[in-house]
N, C-alpha and C positions, 0 to 999 in steps of 0.2 A: 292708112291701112286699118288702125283700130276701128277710127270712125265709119268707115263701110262695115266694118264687121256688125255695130252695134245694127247700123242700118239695117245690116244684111239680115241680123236677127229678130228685127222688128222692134225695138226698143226706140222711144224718142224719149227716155229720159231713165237717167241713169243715177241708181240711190246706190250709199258706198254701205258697207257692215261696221255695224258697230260692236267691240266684244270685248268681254270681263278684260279689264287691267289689272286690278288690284280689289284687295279685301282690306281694310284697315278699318282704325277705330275698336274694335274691338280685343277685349282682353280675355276671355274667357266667356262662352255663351254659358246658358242657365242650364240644358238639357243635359250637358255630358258630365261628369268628373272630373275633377283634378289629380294625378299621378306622378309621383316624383321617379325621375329618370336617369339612368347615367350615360353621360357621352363617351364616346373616345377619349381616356385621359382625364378625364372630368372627376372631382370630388363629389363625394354621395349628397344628398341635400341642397345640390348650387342647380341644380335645374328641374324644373317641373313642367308639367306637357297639361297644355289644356284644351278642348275643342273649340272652336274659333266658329261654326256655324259649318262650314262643307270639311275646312280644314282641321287640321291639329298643331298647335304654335307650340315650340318648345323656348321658354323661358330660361335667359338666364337671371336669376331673382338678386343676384348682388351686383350687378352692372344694370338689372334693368331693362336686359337687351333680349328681342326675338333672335334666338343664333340658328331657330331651324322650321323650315313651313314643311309637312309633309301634309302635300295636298290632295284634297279630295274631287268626288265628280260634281255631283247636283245635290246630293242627301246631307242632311244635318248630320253630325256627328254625334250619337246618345250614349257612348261609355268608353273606356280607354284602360288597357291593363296591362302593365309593362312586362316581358317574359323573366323568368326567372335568371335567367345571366345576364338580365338588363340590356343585350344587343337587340333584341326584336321590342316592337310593341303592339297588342292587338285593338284594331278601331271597328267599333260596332256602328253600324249606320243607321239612320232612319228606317229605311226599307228592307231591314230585315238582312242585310249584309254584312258581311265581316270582311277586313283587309288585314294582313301582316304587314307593317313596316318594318324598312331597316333602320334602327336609329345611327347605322354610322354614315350610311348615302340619304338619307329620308326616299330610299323607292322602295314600292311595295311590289315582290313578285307574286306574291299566294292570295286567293280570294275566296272568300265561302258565299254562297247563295242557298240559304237553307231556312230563314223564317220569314213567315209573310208578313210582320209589320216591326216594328222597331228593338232594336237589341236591348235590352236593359240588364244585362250585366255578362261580364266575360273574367274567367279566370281559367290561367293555366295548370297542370298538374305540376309536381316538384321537379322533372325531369326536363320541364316545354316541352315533350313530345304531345304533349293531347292539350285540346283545348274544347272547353265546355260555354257553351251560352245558354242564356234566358233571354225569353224575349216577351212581348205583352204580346203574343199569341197562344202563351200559357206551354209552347213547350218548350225541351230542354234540349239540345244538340252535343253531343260529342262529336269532337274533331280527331280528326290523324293528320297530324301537320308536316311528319316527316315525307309520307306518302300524299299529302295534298285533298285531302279526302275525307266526306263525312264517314262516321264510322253507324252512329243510328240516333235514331230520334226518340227519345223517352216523351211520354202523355201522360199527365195524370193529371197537373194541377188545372183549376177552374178558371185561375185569372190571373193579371202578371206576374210570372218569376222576377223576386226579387232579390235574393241572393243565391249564389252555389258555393260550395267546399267539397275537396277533396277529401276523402279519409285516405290519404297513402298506404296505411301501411296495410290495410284491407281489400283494398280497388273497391272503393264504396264513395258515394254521392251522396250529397244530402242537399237537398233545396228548399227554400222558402219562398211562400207565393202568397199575392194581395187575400187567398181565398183562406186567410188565415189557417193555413197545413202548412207541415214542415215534412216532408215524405226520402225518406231513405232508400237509395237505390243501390242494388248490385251489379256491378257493371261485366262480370263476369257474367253473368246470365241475362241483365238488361232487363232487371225487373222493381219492382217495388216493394220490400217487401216489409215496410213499415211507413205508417202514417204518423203523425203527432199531430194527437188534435187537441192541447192542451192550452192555446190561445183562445181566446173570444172574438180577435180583431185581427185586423192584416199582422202580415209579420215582415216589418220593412227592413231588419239587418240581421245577421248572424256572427258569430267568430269561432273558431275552437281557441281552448285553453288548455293548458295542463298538458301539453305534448299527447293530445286529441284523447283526449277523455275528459273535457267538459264542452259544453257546450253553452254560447250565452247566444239569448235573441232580443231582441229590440221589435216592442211592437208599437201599438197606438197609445199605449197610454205613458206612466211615467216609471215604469216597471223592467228591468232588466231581467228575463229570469233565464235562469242559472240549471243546466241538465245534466247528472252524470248519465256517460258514457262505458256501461261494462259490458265487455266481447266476451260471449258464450264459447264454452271449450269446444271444435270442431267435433272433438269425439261422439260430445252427445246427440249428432246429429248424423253422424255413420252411419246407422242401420237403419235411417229410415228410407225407404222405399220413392222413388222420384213421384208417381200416384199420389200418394201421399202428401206431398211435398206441394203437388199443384192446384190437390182440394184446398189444403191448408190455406194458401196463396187467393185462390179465388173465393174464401168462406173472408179471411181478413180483408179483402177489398169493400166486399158487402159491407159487411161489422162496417166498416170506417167510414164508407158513404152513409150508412142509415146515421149514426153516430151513436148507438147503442154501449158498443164494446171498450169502455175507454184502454184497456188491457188484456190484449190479443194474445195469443200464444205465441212468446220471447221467441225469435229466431235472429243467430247472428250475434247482435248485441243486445241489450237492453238498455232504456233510457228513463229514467227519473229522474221529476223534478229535485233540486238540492235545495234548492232556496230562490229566494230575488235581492238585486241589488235597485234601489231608488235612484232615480233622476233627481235633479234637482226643478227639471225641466218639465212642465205636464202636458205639453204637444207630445207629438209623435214621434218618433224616432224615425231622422234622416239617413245619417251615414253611422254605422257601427264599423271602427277599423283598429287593427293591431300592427305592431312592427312587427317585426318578422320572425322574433322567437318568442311574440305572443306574453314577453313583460308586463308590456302594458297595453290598452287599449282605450280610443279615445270615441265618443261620441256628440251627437247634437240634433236639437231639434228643429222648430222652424225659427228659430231666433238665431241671436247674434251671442249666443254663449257655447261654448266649447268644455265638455267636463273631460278630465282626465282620471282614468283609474288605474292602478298597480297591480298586478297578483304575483301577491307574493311568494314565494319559493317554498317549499315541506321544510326547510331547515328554519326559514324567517318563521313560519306558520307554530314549530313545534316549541320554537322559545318564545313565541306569543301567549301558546297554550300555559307553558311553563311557569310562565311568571302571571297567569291568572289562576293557575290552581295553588301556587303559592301566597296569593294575595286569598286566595277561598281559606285554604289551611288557617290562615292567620287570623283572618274572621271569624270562623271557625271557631278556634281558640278563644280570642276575646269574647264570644258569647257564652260560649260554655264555661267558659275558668276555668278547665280540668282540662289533665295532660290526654286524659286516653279520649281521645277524639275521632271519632269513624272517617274512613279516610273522605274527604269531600269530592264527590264528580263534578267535571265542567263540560260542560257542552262544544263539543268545534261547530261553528256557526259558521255561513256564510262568508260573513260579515269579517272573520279572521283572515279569512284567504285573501280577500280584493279590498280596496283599503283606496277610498279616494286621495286623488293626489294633489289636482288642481284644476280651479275655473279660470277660463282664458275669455276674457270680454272681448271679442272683432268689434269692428268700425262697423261694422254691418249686419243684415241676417247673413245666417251662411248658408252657402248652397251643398256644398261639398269640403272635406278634407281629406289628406294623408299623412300619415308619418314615419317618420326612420328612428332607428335608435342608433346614436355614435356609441365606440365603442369604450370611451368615457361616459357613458350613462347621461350623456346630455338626448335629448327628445329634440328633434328636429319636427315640425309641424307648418304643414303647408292649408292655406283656406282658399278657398275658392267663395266670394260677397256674391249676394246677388245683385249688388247694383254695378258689376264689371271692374269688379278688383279680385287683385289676387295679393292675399299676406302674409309671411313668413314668422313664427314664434317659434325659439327655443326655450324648452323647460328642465332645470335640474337636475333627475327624478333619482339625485341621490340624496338631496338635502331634505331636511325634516318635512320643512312647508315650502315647497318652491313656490316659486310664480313665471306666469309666461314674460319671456322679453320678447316684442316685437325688434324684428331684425331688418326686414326690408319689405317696401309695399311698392305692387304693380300699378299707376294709378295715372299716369302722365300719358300713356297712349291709348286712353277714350277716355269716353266722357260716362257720369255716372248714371243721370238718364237720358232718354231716347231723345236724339237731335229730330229739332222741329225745322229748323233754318239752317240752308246752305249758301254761298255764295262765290263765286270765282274774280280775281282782283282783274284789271284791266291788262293785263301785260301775260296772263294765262299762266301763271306758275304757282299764286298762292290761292289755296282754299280755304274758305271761311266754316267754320261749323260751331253752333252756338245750340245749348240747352238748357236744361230747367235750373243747372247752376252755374255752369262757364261757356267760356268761347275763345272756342282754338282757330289757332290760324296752321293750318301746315303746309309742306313745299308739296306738289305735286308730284314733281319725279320721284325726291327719296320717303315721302309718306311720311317725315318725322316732323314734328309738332314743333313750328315756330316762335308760336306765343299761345300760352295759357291765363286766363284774366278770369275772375269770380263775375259775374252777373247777374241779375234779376231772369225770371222764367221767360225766356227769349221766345220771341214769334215770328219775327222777318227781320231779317239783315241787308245792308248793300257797303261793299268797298267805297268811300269818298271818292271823287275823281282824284288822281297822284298816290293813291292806294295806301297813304299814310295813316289815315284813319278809318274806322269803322264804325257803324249806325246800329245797334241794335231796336228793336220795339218789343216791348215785355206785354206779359201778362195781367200788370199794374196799370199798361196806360202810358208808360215812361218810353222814354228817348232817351237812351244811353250812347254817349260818344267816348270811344276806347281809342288812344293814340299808341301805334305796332311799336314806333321805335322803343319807347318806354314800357312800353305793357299797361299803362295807368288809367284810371279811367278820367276822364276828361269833365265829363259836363253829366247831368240825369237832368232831363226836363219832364216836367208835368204834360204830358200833350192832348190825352184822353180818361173820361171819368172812368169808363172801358176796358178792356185787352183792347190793346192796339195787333191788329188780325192782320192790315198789308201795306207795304211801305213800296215807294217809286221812288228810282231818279228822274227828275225832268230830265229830257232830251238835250238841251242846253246845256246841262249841268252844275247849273248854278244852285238848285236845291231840290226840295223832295217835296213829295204829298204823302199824307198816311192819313188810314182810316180806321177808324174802331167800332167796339161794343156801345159806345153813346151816341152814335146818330151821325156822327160828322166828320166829314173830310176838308182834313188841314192844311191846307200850303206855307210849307217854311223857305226859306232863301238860307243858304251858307252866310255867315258874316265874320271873319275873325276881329276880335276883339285880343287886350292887354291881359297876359293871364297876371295876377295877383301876386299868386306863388314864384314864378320864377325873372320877377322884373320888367325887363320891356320885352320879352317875349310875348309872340301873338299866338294867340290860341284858335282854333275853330270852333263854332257855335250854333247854331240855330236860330232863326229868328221868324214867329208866326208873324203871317200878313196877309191870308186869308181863312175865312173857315165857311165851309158849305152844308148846311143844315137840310137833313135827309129825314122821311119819315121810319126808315128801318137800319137796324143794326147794320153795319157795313164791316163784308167780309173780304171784300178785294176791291184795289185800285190798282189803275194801270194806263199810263200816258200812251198817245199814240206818237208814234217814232216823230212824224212832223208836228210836234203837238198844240196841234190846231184841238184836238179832243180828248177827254177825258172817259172812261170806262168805269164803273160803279157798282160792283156785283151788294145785291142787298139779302135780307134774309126771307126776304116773301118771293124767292126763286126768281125773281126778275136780275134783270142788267139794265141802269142807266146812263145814256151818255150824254154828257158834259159838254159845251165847250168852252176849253180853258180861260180862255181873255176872260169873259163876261159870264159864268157859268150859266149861262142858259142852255136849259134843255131842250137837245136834240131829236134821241130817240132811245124807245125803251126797247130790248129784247127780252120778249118772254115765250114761253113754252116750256122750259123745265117744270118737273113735277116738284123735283125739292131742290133746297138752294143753291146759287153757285157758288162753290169753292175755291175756285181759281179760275183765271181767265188770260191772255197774254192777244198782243196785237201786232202782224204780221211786219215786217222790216218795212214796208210801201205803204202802211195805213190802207189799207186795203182791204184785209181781212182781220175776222176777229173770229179767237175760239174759244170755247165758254166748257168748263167740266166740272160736273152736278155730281152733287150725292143721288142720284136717280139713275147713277149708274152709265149716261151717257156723255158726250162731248158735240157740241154742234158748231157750227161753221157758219156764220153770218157773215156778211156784205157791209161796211160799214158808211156806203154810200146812202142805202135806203132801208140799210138795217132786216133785210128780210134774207131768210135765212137759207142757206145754200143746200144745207145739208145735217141730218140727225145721225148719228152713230154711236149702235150702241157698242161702249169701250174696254170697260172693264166688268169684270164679276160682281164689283162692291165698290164703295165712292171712288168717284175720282179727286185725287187731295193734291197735283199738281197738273201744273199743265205752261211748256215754255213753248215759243218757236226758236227752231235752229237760226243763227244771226244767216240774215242777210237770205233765205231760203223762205218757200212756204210748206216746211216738213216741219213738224211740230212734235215733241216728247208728250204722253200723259204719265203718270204715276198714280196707283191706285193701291189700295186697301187688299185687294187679290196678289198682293204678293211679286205684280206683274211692271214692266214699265214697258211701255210700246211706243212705236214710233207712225204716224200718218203724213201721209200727203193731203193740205187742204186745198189741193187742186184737181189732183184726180178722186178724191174721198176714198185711199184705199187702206187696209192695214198694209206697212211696210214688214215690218218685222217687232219682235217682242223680245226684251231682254229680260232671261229668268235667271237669277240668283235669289236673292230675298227669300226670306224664310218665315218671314213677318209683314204684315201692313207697312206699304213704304209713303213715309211722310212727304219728303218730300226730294227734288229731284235743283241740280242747277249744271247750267251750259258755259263749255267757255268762250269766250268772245268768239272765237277765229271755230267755234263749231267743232272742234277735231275730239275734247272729251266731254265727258259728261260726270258728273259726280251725285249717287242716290245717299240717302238715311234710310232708314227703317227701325222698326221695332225690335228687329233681334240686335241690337247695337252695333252694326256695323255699318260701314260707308262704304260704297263702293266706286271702284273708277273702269270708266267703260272708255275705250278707246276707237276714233274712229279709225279703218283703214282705206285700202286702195281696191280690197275686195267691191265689184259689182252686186247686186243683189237683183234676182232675177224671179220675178212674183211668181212667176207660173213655177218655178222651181221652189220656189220658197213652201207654195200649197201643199204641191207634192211630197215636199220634204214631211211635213205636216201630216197629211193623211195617213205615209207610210209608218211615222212614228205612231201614230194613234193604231193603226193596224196592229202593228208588233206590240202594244202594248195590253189589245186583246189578247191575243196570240197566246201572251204569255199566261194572262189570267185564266185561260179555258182550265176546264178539266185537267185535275190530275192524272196521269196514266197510273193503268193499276196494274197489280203484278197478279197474274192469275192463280187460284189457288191459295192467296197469301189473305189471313184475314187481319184483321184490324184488331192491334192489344198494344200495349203500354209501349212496344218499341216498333217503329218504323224506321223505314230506309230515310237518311239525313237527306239528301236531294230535295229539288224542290225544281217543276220548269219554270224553265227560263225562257226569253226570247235568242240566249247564247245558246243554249243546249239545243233549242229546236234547227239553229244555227248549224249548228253542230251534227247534228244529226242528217240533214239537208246534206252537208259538203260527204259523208258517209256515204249518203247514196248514191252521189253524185261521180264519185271513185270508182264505186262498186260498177256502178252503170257503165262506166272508163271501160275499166277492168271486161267487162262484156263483151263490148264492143269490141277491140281489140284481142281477144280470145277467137271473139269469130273470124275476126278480119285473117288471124293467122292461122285457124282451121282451114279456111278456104283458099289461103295462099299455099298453104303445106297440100290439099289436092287437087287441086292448082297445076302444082308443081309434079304430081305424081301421074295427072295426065299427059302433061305432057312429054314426061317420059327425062327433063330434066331443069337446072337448077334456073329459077325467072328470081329477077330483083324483090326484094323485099317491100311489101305494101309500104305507103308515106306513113311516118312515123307521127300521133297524134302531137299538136304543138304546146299542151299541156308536160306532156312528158320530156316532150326536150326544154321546157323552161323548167322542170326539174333536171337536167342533167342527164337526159337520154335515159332516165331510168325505167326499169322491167313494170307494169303494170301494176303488179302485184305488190309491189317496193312502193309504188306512187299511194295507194290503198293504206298501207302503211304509216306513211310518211304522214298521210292525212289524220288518221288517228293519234299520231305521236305529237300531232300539232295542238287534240282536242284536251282542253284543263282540267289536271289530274281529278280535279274536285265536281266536275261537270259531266264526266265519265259515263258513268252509272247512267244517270237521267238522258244522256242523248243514245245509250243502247237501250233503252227503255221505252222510248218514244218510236226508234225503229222498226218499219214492217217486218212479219215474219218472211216474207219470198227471199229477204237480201239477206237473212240467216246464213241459209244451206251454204252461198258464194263465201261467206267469213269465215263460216266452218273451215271449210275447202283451203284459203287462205294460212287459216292459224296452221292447219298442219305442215303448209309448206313452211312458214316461218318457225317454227320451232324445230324443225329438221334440222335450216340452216344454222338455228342458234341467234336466229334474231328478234332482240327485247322480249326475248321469254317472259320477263316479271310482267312486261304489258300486255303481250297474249293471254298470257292464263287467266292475270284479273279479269280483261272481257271475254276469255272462254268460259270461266265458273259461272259469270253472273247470266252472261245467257242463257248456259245451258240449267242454270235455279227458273231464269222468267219463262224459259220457254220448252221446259221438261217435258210436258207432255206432246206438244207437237212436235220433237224433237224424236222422242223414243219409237212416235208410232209410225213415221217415214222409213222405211226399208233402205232406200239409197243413202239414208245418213249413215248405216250402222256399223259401213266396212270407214267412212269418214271416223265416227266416233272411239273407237275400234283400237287404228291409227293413234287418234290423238291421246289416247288412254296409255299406251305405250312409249309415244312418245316425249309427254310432259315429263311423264314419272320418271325419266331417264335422266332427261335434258334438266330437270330441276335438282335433281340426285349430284348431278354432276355439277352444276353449280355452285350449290350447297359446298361440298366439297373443295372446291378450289377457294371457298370465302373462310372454310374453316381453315384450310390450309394457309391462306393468308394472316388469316389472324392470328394461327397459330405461331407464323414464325415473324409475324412484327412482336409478338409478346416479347419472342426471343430475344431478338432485336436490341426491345429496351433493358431489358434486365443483362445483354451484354455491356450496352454502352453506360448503365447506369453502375454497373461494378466497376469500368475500367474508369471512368471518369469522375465520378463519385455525385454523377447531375443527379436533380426528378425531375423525369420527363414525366408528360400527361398530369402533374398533381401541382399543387400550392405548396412549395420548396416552405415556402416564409411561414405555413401554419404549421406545417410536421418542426419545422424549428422549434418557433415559440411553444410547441407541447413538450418537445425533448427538453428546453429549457426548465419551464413549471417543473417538471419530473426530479431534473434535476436539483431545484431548490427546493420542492417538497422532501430530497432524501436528506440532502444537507442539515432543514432545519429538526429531521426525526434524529440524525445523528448528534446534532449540538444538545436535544430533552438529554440524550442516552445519557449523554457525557457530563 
């Protein structure tokens, strides 16, 4: 039955899908942050969230263990900022997207689409109800996360936003951008209405201090400096006239662009320098971060040093003062020798407030940090290495001179640079992965690392036959044999003056060939020999017993399966082959432009296929060596290249980030597998062909799984053009809002290929909705001709796979479906003809009382984008009319029954909390511990008395 099908559908050969399994190997990518998080249950400081490449890993750092993936789609992960009750966390993405997760399920329901290139930083306000981005599109996005919705889009800085802060208790914003400005926004009005242009250089971190009345920044050099923060009295700004108000606004924009003005007319707050605090560091400023009541704060530069600073409190500050003007007095005195001495001033310096604490050396540069304060005054400190570690320091920060203690390091599941060599054992369960300093073995199903061994900078690998041992070939030259059971390493032979670049098992199996950087390919034989160390135990060995002297650097060998022949990729872009017994030369294949990188030879000796840094792959014949076929494969080198066992479908892996799969019989592309975020080195297959396992440069490995799925080319293309379509689609033109000009705030939205989505299935209702309007217009006289009642028209089969619902209801439902945050932009995109029908619409559903909150929002916004065509239509205005009376009713009434609820849950609790003597809705255990303090503060004023 199947097999006629395939027939019936024209297919004479049938290729399965191969799809993501697994992400492993890596510990933390380079682009995002590190963020300490709590779980369900969980102590503060035991777990930290790091971006993983698509994904976000949640570490537990004292067992060592991943306890949570919340996974991503196709985009890198560039920042991460946990919510303020620690249950949500927000993930910014390469492409300009934000997700909410849950950290107690890891799912995300909320998603924002609002900047066009990468997020580089997110912070919530004190409440999580709002949340604000930066991204290197230079603008700034406020969020409404309760309502799912951009709320507007602020414009001003030139180039990447690199930090944001809330000022709470003013609803004010302040951001810092690569364009060296730090610009103050009101978000009450959505404007800007202060610059700082008091840098020379980028300004890469910020923090407040002082319960927000200082402000510190971190720029390019080795400079912290330091701004107070005073808020101007409201009063003085009463009687000025809003005119007024907007010259002011647009006279200071200019001043700021020219850079004339360095001190504009104060409105709001004002801000002056106080001073600087010195680095010890004279790079840049990476991460500038504080805990959370802003103690202390820590920062770093492109190194591997961690400073830590204190600010100390007005009481610590005033007996600092204290006991310096008492040491001046005293000076004083001993200068003078006389008692009437003028009282001596001291200066408050910077320099008394913030008080270095301590330097903390990492194993590594650091890429990123966070910290927590316990409520012991210990310093929790989490690092994010760039070489794929993550490390745990606590400090102190009540002792005089603390120091960091490392506590725990991430460092056993990857490797620290980018794996060159992969390999799969003969029985399909263990993975080999070897790099510039060790080589792991791990299980395939549970991804957890077998054995870990130090090594020389690795280049090719193969499992021994019996899987007991392993081959490495370095960048020395050397042959390293590592035995699994022990983890030990065995033997290091001299093999090449060289890198040793490609290693083979013969077919047999009794030994290998490898080729290097010194001209020549080696044939060894396996021999075990008496190991020394453990008595008459026999060891594996190596043993040369041929060598084949080449005129150029050799970068690949490769046996044919019958190995009658030998394969010889050189550096003068040619391939030559061998034959093994008596190495005499067969036949050379040339054509490539630049060299070949890899090459592999079909299960039948039959085919051979060659992949060039020239970007192609070609298909030779290895009977007369002449070539079948040129393809060009990837974007950028091709750096691996296997065939599937026993098939003639072959993997390449290339520098483009891409790994593809061909048929060397029909020369077609099959399909392309995209994860990789980086150049992928390189690629290995397992015996029985079902996975495949990649490297690449963002440190991570991946596992691709075959299944049962068919892959059908004609579909696959189509699949293919549609995506490229819709990925126009989205990039067109932005829709504009008429009337609306362009200043510091725009509407958050951005299209999408969802919204245009969206927008599509709207009309497509509406149009419903028409249709059926008429159908029952002319059944209703219809019916009226004929003087009585006829059967009702067939009901459309959309609406009864809704549940037989009314039209109007279906229109609805479709709306209710469309994402809170996507709203705006798919009524935006909408023709005006399908207006007048929504109008028409809203008024009925607001009559009935249905999802008012949702009617209104898309009645306001239309009738903002489409005011004018709206007013000047006559048939709209007994519609308008209507809906004017009936929101204001239907929302009155609302309101109403929400206040009246609220008002009697209040009741509610302050019944149940007299008679039972609970706190509901509050923190029982902090109102305690204050009642407590209270209590031992009167006690210990009553024992002075007495």
């Amino acid at each position: 039955m199947t097999r006629g099908l395939w027939f019936a559908m024209g297919l004479t050969k049938q290729y399965l899908r191969y799809v993501a399994s697994a992400v492993f190997g890596v510990i933390g990518s380079q682009k995002a942050n590190l963020a300490f998080v709590t779980l369900k249950g969980g102590e503060k400081g035991r777990y930290v969230a790091v971006g993983a490449c698509e994904h976000v890993f949640i570490w537990d750092v004292r067992k060592a263990e991943k306890v949570l993936i919340l996974e991503g789609k196709k985009h890198e992960v560039t920042y991460l900022c946990p919510s303020p009750d620690g249950v949500h966390i927000a993930v910014g993405y390469e492409d300009g997207g934000v997700r909410i997760f849950s950290l107690l399920n890891g799912e995300s329901n909320i998603s924002f689409s609002g900047h066009k290139s990468a997020v580089s930083v997110i912070r919530y306000d004190a409440l999580g109800a709002r949340l604000v981005t930066g991204s290197r599109d230079t603008d700034v996005i406020v969020w409404d996360i309760i309502n799912e919705s951009g709320l507007y889009r602020l414009k001003g800085h030139k180039d990447e936003v690199t930090q944001v802060l809330f000022l709470e208790n003013k609803n004010l914003l302040i951001t810092s951008s690569k364009d060296s400005f730090v610009k103050w926004w009101d978000l009450d009005t959505q404007h800007c209405f202060k610059t700082m242009v008091g840098h020379r250089s980028e300004v890469w971190g910020m923090v407040l201090l002082n319960q927000e009345n200082r402000l510190l920044t971190g720029s390019a050099d080795s400079e912290l400096r330091a701004w107070d923060i005073e808020y101007i009295e409201e009063g003085k700004e009463v009687g000025e006239p809003q005119e007024k108000k907007v010259r002011t606004l647009i006279k200071d924009e200019e001043e700021d662009k020219e850079g004339l003005d360095e001190e504009p007319e104060e409105r709001i707050l004002s801000c002056k320098k106080a001073g600087s605090v010195l680095r010890e560091a004279r790079d840049r400023v990476v991460s500038l971060v504080t805990d959370a009541k802003a103690k202390v704060f820590a920062c770093h530069g492109l190194d591997a040093t961690l400073e830590v600073f204190t600010v100390l409190s007005e009481e610590e500050v005033q007996k600092k003062m204290d006991k310096k003007l008492k040491r001046a007095k005293k000076k004083a005195k001993s200068r003078e020798g006389g008692e009437d001495v003028p009282e001596p001033v001291v200066e408050r310096k910077l320099s008394d407030e913030i008080q270095k604490l301590a330097n903390i050396k990492a194993s590594s540069k650091i890429r990123s940090m966070d910290c927590l304060m316990a409520p012991n005054g210990e310093m929790k400190l989490a690092l994010l290495l760039q070489n794929n570690t993550v490390e745990t320091y606590t400090l102190k920060t009540t002792e005089k001179s603390p120091t960091g203690t490392k506590t725990s390091r991430l460092t056993l599941s990857g490797h620290r640079t980018d794996v060159r060599t992969l390999a799969f054992s003969s029985d399909n369960i263990a993975i080999l992965s070897a790099s510039g300093e060790t080589v792991k073995v791990w299980n395939r199903s549970t991804l957890q690392v077998i054995r870990t061994m130090g090594c020389e900078y690795a280049l090719c690998s193969l499992f021994v036959p019996g899987d007991r041992q392993i081959i490495l070939g370095t960048k020395s030259g050397k042959i390293q044999i590592f035995d699994l059971a022990s983890g030990s390493l065995l033997e290091t032979t001299d093999a090449h003056e060289g890198a040793l670049w490609s290693m083979c098992l013969s077919p047999d199996q009794r030994g290998i060939v490898t080729g290097g950087a010194d001209k020549t390919v080696k044939f060894w034989d396996f021999e075990l020999i008496k190991d020394q160390d453990s008595g008459n135990n026999k060891r594996l060995t190596v043993k040369h017993t041929r060598t084949l002297q080449l005129d150029e650097d050799v970068l690949c060998v490769r046996y044919s399966p019958d190995q009658r022949l030998l394969a010889v990729s050189l550096l003068d872009c040619t391939v030559k082959i061998f034959y093994t017994d008596t190495l005499k030369f067969f036949l050379s294949l040339y054509g490539h432009k630049l060299p070949v990188l890899c090459l592999d030879i079909s299960h039948d000796s039959a085919l051979i296929a060659t992949g060039s840094a020239d970007r192609n792959v070609k298909i030779w014949g290895l009977d007369f060596g002449d070539c079948h076929r040129s393809m060009f494969a990837h974007d950028d080198s091709v750096m691996f290249l296997q065939f599937v066992p026993k098939t003639h479908l072959f993997f390449t892996a290339g520098k483009d980030r891409k790994i593809k799969q061909w048929d060397a019989d029909k020369f077609e592309h099959i399909q392309t597998l995209e994860g990789h975020h980086r150049e992928v080195w390189c690629l290995a297959i397992s015996p029985n062909g079902d996975h495949i396992v990649s490297s690449s440069h963002d440190k991570s490995l991946r596992l691709w799984e075959r299944t049962r799925e068919p892959i059908i080319l004609e579909e696959e293309k189509e699949m293919e053009r549609e995506a490229e379509f819709e990925e126009s689609l989205a990039k067109g033109d932005e829709p504009v809002v008429p009337g609306e000009t362009k200043g510091e705030a725009e509407p958050a939205g951005k299209k999408t290929i969802e919204t245009v989505k969206a927008a599509e299935r709207i009309m497509e209702a509406i149009e419903l909705y028409r249709e059926e309007s008429k159908k029952l217009e002319e059944h209703r006289a219809a019916c009226e001709a004929a003087g009585k009642e006829l059967p009702p028209p067939k009901m459309n089969p959309i609406l009864v796979a809704f549940g037989n619902v009314s039209p109007s209801r279906y229109v609805l439902e479709v709306m209710k479906k469309v994402r809170s945050s996507e709203l705006e932009v798919s009524l935006l995109v909408l023709p005006f003809p399908y207006v007048p029908d929504l109008l028409q619409l809203f008024n009925g559903y607001v009559q009935q009382g249905l999802e008012v909150e949702l009617v209104c929002r898309c009645l306001f916004f239309l009738l903002r984008v489409h005011f004018g065509q709206i007013t000047s239509n006559q048939m709209l205005l007994s519609v308008i009319d209507e809906l004017r009376t009936n929101t204001i009713s239907k929302v009155r009434e609302i309101r109403d029954v929400l206040g009246f609820n609220s008002a009697g849950l209040q009741f509610l609790q302050r019944e149940i909390e007299s008679k039972e003597d609970v706190m509901f809705f509050a923190d029982a255990t902090d109102r305690f511990e204050e009642k407590k303090r209270k209590r031992r503060k009167r006690e210990r004023a009553v024992l002075t008395i007495t």
